[in-house]
N, C-alpha and C positions, 0 to 999 in steps of 0.2 A: 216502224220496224218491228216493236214485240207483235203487234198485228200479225205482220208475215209470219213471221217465225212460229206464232201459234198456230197458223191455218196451214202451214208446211208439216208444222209435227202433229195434227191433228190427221191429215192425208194420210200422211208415215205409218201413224199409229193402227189405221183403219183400217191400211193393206196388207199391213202385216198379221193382222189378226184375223182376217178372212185366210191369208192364207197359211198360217196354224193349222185351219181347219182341214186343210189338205196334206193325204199321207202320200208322199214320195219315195216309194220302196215296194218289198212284197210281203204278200198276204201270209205268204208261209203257208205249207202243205198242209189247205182246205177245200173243202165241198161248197159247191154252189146252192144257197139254202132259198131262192128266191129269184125270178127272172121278169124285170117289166120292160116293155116293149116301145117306144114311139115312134114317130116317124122316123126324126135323123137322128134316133144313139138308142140303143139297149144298156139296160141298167140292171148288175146283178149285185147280187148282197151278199155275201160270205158267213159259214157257219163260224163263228167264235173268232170272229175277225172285228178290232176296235173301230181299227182307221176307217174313214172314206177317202171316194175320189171321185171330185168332180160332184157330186149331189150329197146331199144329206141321206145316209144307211145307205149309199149304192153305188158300186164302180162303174162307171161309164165309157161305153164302146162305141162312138161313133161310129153311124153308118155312113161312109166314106163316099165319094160319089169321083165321075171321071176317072182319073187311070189308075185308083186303089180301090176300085168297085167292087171287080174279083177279088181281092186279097182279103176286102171287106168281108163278102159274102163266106168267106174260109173259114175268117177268125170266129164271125156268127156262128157258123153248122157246127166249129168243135167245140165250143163254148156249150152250146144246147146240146151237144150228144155226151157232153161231160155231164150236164146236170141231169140227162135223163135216164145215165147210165150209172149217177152217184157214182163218177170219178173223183178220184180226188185231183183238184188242181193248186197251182201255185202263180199268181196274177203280179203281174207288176205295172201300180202307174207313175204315170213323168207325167207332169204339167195336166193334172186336173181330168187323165184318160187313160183306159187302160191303154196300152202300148207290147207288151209281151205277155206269154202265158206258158206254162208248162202243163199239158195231161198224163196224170201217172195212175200207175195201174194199181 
């Protein structure tokens, strides 16, 4: 029984501390200092922003596929026209992605 009980709170311990590492909120009114690319998620980094999401230094936008493809391809083009326009933005992630975003002038 202490057996279990160790390898139960050792589990416990290990997913909760991975996800520490994850900020669930927003970045607060910043600049995109930073844009990497892969296949399925774009990863940006925030100027004077602590948290991450989803990666280490980098918030993550999955590229979406099937019937959020367009919406996908939306959130991408204002994301990049923000950074290449040094908007400021304001990012919010849920669950380890970005999910909302605000472009202010």
């Amino acid at each position: 029984m202490k057996g279990y009980f160790f390898g139960v709170l050792l589990v416990l311990s290990a997913s909760t501390s991975v996800a520490s590492d994850i900020v669930n909120g927003w970045t607060g009114n910043t600049t995109i200092s930073k844009i990497h690319s892969e296949a399925t998620r774009t990863l940006f980094a925030f100027k004077d922003v602590q948290g991450t999401c989803g990666h280490p230094n980098f918030w993550v936008l999955p590229i979406e596929k099937e019937a959020y493809l367009e919406v996908s391809k939306i959130k991408h083009s204002l994301l990049l026209t923000a950074f290449s326009a040094k908007k400021v933005v304001n990012v919010r992630c849920e669950n380890s992605r970005i999910t909302d975003f605000s472009v202010l002038e």
